[in-house]
Each structure stands twice: as C-alpha cells, then as structure tokens.
C-alpha positions in Angstrom: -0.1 16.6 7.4 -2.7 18.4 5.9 -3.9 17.7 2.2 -7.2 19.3 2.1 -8.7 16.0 1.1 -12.1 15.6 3.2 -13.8 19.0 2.2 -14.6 17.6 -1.0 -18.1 16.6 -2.6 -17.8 13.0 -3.4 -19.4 10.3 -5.7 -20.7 7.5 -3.7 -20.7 4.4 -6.2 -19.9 1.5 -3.5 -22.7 3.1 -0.9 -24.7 0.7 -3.4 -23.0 -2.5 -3.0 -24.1 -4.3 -0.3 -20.0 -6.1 1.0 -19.9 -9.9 1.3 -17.1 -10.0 3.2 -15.1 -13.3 2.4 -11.8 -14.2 4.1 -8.3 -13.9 2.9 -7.8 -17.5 1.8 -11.0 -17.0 -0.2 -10.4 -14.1 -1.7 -6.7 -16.2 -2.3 -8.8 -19.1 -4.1 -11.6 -16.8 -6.0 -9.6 -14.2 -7.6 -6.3 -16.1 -8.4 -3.9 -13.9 -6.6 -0.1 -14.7 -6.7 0.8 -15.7 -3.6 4.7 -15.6 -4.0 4.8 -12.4 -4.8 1.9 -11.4 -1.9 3.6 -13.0 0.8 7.0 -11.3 -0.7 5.4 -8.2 -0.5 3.6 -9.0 3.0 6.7 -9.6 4.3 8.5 -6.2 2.9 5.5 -4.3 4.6 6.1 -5.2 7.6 9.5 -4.7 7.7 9.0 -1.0 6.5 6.2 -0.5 9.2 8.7 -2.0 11.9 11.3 0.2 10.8 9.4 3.3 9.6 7.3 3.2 13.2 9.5 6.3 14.6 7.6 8.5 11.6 4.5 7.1 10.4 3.1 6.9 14.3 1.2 3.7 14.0 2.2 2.0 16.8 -0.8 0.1 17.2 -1.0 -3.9 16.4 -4.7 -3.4 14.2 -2.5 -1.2 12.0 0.2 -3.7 11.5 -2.8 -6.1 10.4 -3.9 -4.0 8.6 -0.9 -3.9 6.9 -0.9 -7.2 6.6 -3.8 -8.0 4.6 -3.6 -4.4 2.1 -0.5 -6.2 0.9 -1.9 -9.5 0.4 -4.6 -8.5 -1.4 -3.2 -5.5 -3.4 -3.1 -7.2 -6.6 -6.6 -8.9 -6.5 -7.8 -7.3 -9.4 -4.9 -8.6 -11.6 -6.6 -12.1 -13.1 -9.5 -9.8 -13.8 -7.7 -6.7 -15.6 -4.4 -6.5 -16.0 -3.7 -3.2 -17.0 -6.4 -1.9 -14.3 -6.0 -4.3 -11.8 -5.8 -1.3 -9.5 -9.3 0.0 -10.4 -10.7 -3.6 -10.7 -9.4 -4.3 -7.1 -10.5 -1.3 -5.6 -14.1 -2.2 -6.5 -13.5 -6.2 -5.7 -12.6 -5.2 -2.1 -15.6 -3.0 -1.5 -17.4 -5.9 -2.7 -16.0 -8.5 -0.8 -13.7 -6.6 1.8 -11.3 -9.5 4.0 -13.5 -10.7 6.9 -10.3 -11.1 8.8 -10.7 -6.9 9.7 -13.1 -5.3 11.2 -16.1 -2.8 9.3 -14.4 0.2 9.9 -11.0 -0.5 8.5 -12.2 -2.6 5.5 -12.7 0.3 3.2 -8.7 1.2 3.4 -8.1 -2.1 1.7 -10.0 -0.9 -0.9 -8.1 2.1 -1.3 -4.5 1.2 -0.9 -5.2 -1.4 -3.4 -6.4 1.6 -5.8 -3.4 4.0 -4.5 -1.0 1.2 -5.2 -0.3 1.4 -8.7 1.1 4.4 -10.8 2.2 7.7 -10.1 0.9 9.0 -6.2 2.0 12.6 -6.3 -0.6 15.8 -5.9 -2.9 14.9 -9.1 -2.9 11.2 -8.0 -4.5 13.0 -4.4 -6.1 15.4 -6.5 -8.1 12.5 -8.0 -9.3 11.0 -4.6 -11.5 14.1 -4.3 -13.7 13.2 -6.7 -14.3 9.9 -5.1 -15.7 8.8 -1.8 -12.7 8.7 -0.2 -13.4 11.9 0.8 -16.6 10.9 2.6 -14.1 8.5 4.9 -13.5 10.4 8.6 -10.6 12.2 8.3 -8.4 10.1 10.8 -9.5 6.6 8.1 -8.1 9.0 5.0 -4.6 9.7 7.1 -4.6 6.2 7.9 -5.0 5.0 4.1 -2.6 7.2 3.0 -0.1 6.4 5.6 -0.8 2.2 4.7 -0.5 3.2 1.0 2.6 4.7 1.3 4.5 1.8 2.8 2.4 -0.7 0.9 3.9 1.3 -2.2 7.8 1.0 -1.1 6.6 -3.0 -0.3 5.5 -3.6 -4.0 8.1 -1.9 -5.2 10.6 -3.9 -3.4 9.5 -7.2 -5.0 9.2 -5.4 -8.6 12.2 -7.7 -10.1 10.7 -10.7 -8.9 14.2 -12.1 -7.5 14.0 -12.1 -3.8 15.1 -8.6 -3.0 15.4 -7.9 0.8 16.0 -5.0 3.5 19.5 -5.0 4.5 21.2 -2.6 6.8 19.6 0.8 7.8 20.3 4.0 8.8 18.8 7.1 10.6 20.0 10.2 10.0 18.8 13.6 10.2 16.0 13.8 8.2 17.5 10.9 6.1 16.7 7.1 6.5 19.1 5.0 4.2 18.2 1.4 3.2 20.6 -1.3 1.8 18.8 -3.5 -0.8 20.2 -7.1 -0.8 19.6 -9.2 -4.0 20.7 -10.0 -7.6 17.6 -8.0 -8.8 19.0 -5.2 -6.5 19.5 -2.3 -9.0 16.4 -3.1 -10.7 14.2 -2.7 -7.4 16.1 0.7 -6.1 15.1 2.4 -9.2 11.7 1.3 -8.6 11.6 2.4 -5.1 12.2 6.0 -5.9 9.5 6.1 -8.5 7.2 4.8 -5.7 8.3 6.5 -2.4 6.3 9.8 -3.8 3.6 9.5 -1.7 6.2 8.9 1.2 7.8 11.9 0.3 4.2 13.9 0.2 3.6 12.5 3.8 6.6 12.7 5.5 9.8 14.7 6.1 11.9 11.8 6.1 13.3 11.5 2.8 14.2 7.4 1.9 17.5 6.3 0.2 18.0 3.5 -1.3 21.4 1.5 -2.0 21.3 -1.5 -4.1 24.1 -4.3 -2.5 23.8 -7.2 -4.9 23.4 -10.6 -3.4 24.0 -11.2 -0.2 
C-alpha cells in the first residue's frame, strides 16, 4: 500500500494543545456520547477485525484495543456539532485523547474519528495532506487508515439503528462475502458499500454484502 501520504508539508494546529487525557467513561459522561449505538458499533469492529485479520495484518492485541476505543468514541463530537461532529471530534480527542491507550497511538483516535464520516476515496486522502497527519511516522498513518477502514464498515453496520449483525461469511478468491442479519438489513447493506471505499483503496479484497432479514 503506498499512498504517497507522508511526503507532504503539513499544518500543525494540535502541536499547540497541550492533551488532557481523560478516560473512556469520562469522555462517556462529558461529551454525551450514545452509548447504544457505541457499544453496537464496538461490537461490529471487532467482529470485522476478527474476521478481516487474514488481510489487514494486525494481529496484535494493542490494535484490537485500539479498535476498541476509535469505535467508542467516534461520535464524540456529535452533542457538540452535529453536522461536523467528525471535525469537532477530531479536535476533542487531540484535546483529551482516551487515557486507556498509550501516547503513541492516541493520535489515531483522533483521526479515525475525522475519517469516519463522509466519502473516504482519493480526495478524502488527498485532504489528509494538508493536515498533520502527514507529520505521523509512516507505520501510525498505515495503521489509522487500516483502523478507519473497519471502523467505517462498523458505523455503517449500525446505520438503521435496528440491531443489524454479521451472519455467515465467506472467503473466496479475492472476494469475502458477508450475510447481514436484521429487520433493518437492506437499509445497512446499502450503507456498507458507500463506506467500504477506503477498504477498497487499501485492500484487494473486495467486501459483499447480503442483506438476510431477521434472523
């Protein structure tokens, strides 16, 4: 995977904030997060790292927690802007990044939560190399990208609201199908495709997705 990301000149604006780091449950209580829908998309992560492990290569238990907590705190910004609760959050998270992970990885938090939300093709990267993303080591902006990705297909999972879940899956070659169990099935498959495009500009595994109604 080579995107060309780190050779960029960068604009520094959280090299002034000074983090207060502040633990999940407090970030929870401060910033009015939703937990249904956090722990619903917590759980989906997971499941996509566990079964996605064979591509994305991050067989490692930090990552997993790392996993973890970018979807728990992905929409943190949302009580505070709705419409750019993935801006807002960004700069929330550099502010107070989750105590719960260590220095290094706390600025990928920051920058899932910012890569969560809209489109995530080329311009989306584009984007991130006007921004001191590009300042992170290279191995920390593979990494983000890699949590973003799944953290994407996660949120996307739980768009309807109704309890979607993973069902049966299936490995073919170059193909991984998914069955999507729930009444909000349909809804969530459609949604998954719009957001498996920065999957799809990581990975040669292309993702299908087959809505199966309630289980």
């Amino acid at each position: 995977m080579s995107l060309n990301i780190s050779s960029a000149k960068a604009v520094l604006p959280e090299k002034k904030i000074v983090p207060r780091p502040l633990s999940i449950e407090a970030l929870f209580h401060k910033y009015g997060i939703e937990r249904s829908h956090a722990d619903n998309v917590a759980r989906n992560a997971l499941e996509f790292f566990d079964l996605l492990a064979p591509v994305h290569g991050l067989a490692n238990n930090k990552y997993r927690k790392l996993m973890e907590t970018a979807a728990l705190v992905h929409d943190i910004g949302v009580s505070t802007d709705l419409e750019k609760h993935h801006l807002v959050g960004r700069d929330i998270l550099f502010r107070h990044p989750p105590s719960e992970l260590s220095e290094q990885l706390r600025p990928v938090v920051a920058w899932t939560t910012y890569l969560h939300k809209k489109k995530a093709g080329k311009k989306k990267l584009e984007k991130l190399r006007k921004t001191s993303f590009a300042e992170l080591p290279e191995d920390l902006q593979v990494l983000t990208l890699k949590i973003a990705s799944l953290l994407r297909l996660a949120d996307a999972l739980d768009y309807s609201r109704m309890e979607s879940r993973l069902g049966n899956t299936r490995f073919g070659k170059g193909v991984i199908e998914f069955d999507i169990i729930g009444a909000g099935a349909e809804i969530d498959v459609e949604r998954l495709y719009k957001k498996g495009d920065l999957w799809a500009l990581l990975f040669e595994s292309e993702l299908e997705f087959r809505p199966e109604g309630p289980e």
